[in-house]
N, C-alpha and C positions, 0 to 999 in steps of 0.2 A: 641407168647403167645396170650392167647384169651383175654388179656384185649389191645391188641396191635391190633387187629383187627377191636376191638368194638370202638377204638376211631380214627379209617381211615374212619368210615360213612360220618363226614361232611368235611374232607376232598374230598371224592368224589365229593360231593355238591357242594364246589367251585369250584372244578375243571371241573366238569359239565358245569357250567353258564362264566366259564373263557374262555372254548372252543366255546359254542354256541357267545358268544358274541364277540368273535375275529371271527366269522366266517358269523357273521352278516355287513358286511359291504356296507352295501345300507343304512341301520338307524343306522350309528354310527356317534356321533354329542359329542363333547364335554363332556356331560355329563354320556355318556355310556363310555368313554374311561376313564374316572376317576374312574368311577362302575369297571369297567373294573381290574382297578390297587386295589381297595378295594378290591374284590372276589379275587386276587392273592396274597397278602396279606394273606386275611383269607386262603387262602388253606399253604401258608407254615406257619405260627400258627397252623394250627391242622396236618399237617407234624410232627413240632415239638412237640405236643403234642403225637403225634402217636409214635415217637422215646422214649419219657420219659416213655408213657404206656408200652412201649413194655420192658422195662428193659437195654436198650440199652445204657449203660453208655460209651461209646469209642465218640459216637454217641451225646449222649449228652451234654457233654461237649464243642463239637463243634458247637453245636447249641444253647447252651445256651444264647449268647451275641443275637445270630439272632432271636432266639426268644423274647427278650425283647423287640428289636425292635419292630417286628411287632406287638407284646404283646399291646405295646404301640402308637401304628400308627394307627390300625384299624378304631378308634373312631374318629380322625382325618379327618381321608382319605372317611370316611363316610358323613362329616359333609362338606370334602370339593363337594362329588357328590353332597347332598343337597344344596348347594351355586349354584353349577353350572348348576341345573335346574330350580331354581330362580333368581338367580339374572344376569343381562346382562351384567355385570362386566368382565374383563376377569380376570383368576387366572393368579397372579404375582406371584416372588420368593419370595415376602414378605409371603406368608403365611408358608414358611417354619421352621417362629418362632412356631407355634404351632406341629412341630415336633422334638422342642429342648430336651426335656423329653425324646421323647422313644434314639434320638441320642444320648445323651449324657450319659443315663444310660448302652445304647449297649454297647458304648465306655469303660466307664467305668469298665463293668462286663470284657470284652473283657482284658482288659489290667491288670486288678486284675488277672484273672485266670495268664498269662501270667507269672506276680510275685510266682505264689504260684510255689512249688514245686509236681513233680508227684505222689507223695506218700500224699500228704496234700490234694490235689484235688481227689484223688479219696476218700479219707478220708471226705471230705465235697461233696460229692456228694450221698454215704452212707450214712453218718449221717444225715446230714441237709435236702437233699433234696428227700431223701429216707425211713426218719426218722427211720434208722438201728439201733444198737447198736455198741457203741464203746467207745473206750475212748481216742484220737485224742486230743490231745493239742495243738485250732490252732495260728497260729504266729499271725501278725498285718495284715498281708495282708487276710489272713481267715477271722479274725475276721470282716473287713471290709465286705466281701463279707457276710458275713452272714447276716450284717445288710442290705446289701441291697438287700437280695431277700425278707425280713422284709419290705424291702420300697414299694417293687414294685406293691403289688397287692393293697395298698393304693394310689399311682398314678397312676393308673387304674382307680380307683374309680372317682379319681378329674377328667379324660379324659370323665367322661360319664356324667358328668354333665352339664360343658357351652354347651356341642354337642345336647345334652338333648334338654336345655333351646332354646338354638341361632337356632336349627333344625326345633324345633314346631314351635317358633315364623317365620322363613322362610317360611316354608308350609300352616300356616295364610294367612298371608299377601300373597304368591301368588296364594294362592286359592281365596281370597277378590281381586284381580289383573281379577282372571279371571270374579269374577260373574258380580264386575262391566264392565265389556265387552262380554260376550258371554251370549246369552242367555240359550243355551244347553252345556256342559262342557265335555261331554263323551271320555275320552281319552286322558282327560286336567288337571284335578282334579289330587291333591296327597293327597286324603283323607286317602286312603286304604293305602298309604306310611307313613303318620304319627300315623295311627293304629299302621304301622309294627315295628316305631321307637319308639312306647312304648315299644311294647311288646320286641322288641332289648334291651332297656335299663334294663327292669325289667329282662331280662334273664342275660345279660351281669354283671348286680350289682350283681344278683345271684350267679354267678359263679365267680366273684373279693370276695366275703366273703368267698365264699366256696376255695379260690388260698390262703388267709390270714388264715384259718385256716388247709389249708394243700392239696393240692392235690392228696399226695400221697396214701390217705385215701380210694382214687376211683378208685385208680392202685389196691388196694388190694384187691378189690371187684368188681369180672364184673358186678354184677346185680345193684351196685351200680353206675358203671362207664357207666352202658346202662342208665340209667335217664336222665344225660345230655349230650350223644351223640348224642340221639333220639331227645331228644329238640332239640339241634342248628343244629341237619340235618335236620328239619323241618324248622327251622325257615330262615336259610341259603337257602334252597329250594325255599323258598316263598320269603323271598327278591330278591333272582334272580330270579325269575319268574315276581314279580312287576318292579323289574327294565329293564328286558327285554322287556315288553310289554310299556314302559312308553316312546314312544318316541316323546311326546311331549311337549317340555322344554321354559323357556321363551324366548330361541331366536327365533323358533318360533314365540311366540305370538308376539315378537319386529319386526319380518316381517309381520305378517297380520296387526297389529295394523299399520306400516310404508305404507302398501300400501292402506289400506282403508282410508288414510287423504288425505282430497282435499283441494289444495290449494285456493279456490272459497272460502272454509267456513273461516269467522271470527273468530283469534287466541282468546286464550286463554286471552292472553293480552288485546286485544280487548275491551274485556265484562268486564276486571276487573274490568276500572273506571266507569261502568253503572250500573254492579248488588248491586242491591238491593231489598227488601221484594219484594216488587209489581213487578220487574222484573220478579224475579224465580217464583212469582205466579202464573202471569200471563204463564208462559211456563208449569209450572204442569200444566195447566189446558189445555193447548192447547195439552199437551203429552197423560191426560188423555183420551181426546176426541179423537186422536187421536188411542189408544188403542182400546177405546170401539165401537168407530164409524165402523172406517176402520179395526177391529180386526188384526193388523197389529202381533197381540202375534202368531199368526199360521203360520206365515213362521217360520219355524224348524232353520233355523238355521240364527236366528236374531241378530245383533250385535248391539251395541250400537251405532254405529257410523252408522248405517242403519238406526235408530231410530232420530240422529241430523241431518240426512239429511234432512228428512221429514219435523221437526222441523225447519230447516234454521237455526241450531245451531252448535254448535261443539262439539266435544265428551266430555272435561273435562266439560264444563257448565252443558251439560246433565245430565252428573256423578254426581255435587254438585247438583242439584234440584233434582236429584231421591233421593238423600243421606241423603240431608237437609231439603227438604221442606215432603219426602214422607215416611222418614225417614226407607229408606230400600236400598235393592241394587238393579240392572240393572235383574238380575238373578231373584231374589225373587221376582221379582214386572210379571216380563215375566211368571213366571211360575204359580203364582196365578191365573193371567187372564187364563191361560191354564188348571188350575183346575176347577176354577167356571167353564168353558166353557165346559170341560169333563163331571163334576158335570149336564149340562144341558142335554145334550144328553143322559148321562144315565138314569136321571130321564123321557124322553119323551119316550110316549108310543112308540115310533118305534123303541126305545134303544134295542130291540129284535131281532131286524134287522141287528143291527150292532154287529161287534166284538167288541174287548177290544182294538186289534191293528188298528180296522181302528179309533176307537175312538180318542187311543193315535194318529193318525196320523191327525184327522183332528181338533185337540184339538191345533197341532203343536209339540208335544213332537217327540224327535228325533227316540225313537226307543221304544220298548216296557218295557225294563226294566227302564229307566228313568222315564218311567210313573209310574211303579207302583211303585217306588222309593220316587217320589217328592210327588204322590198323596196321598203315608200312611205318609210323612213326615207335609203336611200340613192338615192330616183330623184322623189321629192315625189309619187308619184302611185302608184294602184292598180296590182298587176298585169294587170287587165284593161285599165284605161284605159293603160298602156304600152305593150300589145300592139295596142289598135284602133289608137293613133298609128301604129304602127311597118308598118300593113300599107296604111295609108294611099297 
């Protein structure tokens, strides 16, 4: 059937980024291999979706337990990718408690049907989840069952929430990981992943109201059943596309950050029992001059730990007096000086001279689209358009 068709799109989609990324294996590091098990995941949920649009009740039936599952895992298995591009943790068997919901309702439905009789189950697959006519009188074991496809698209609902909440706050805090250490972030940053994990959740809540009040409503209408095909083969598209290109995760940064520490510099502990106001003041100032003197902001790819060497300091002490005393980060303070400094060249009469890319290059900016990125972030407006003002 043609509504059976129209909802094998984002099945494709995952089975698309399932293939490229098993077959990626020169950058497959932990966190793609969990992406890895989400995108297969999501392709048998729109399998089984595909079966229910198509009318396929033999079909169905058999799938139904398996779809709750993965019905119920997705949001999960998402949050655990997110874990495991932030945090340098390893995944234990312990997080298999947050997969007790979708197992134990599988289980459940699985062993329900099992009870009913064949005449009662195709009678509730009709009625209830096809919302046919009839007049079925179901036993105790139906009726059970009815309540809980009643249950399930409400804990769905609860799965997208802590994933929500515990996701964003992850990709915070490891983006705030990277500014205070890298000066340039290109390839580091999972800004554009917690875009996508709104726009996941406000699709996914979408389509959990839209499963509570009936799915079967979009089987009966293809033009209705292409609205949210077209969305999550889009959106399922562009998540695997961000997570394929995303192969820079925090164990990484836990290797550049482990080999940039020199055991010469003074720990952490160190400094603890000496810092004080006039200490970290005295080092802003000595950091400042060192910015503006030795414009040290123009090597492109500056680190913070590049910065406390200079300093005769160490990299956490750095972090708290950029933090505390300058009240910014490692990032924002490198790329300011990098603006002013673009900001000068453009305004000098030889700014004619030069391009935009040798600007951003000798400005320090890593590449051309960071520049004009950080420089409409810190001035509202183009670098061009900055420049016509300014010779006005």
């Amino acid at each position: 059937m043609l509504q059976g068709i129209i909802a094998t799109a984002p099945m494709f989609a995952c089975a698309f980024w399932c293939i490229a990324l098993l077959a990626d294996v020169h950058h497959r590091n932990r966190a793609k291999k969990v992406f890895t098990l989400f995108m297969f995941a999501a392709f048998v949920l729109y399998f089984c979706h595909a079966a229910f649009c198509s009318w396929e009740y033999d079909l169905v039936k058999h799938l139904d337990s398996l779809y709750i599952l993965v019905h119920l895992s997705v949001y999960p298995l998402y949050y655990l990718y997110l874990r495991a591009l932030t945090d340098e943790k390893p995944l234990t068997w312990r997080v298999i408690w947050m997969f007790i919901p979708a197992l134990g309702m599988s289980l459940y439905t699985f062993v329900l049907y099992r009870l009913m009789s064949a005449e009662e189950l195709m009678a509730f697959l009709l009625q209830v989840m096809y919302k046919q006519p009839g007049d079925h009188v179901f036993s105790f074991y139906g009726e059970l069952q009815i309540w809980n496809q009643r249950i399930i698209p409400f804990l769905f609902l609860l799965t997208i929430l802590p994933v929500a909440w515990q996701g964003t706050r992850r990709i915070v805090q490891y983006n705030r990981r990277l500014e205070d250490y890298y000066s340039n972030q290109e390839g580091k940053r999972l800004g554009l992943m917690r875009t996508m994990l709104t726009f996941f959740v406000i699709c996914s809540a979408t389509s959990a109201i839209f499963g509570i009040l009936g799915r079967v409503s979009f089987v009966q209408s293809p033009q209705l059943l292409l609205i949210p095909s077209v969305l999550f083969s889009t959106l399922l598209f562009m998540l695997g596309l961000v997570g394929f290109r995303q192969d820079f995760t925090v164990d990484d940064f836990k290797r550049e950050a482990s080999r940039s520490f020199s055991p010469d510099q003074e720990s952490a502990e160190d400094y603890a029992g000496k810092e004080n106001r006039q200490e970290m003041q005295a080092l802003r100032d000595r950091l400042i001059e060192l910015l503006e003197k030795e414009e040290l902001f123009r090597e492109p790819n500056l680190r913070i730990t590049d910065l406390a060497s200079r300093l005769g300091s160490n990299r956490t002490y750095t972090s708290r007096v950029i933090n505390q005393e300058l009240n910014t980060t490692f990032s924002t303070l490198i790329n300011n000086y990098r603006v002013e400094y673009s900001k000068q060249l453009l305004s000098n009469s030889a700014a004619s001279q030069l391009t935009l890319q040798q600007i951003a290059e000798n400005a320090g900016f890593a590449s051309d689209s960071s520049f004009y990125r950080i420089f409409r972030e810190a001035t509202g407006e183009s670098p061009k358009n900055w420049y016509r003002k300014s010779i006005v």
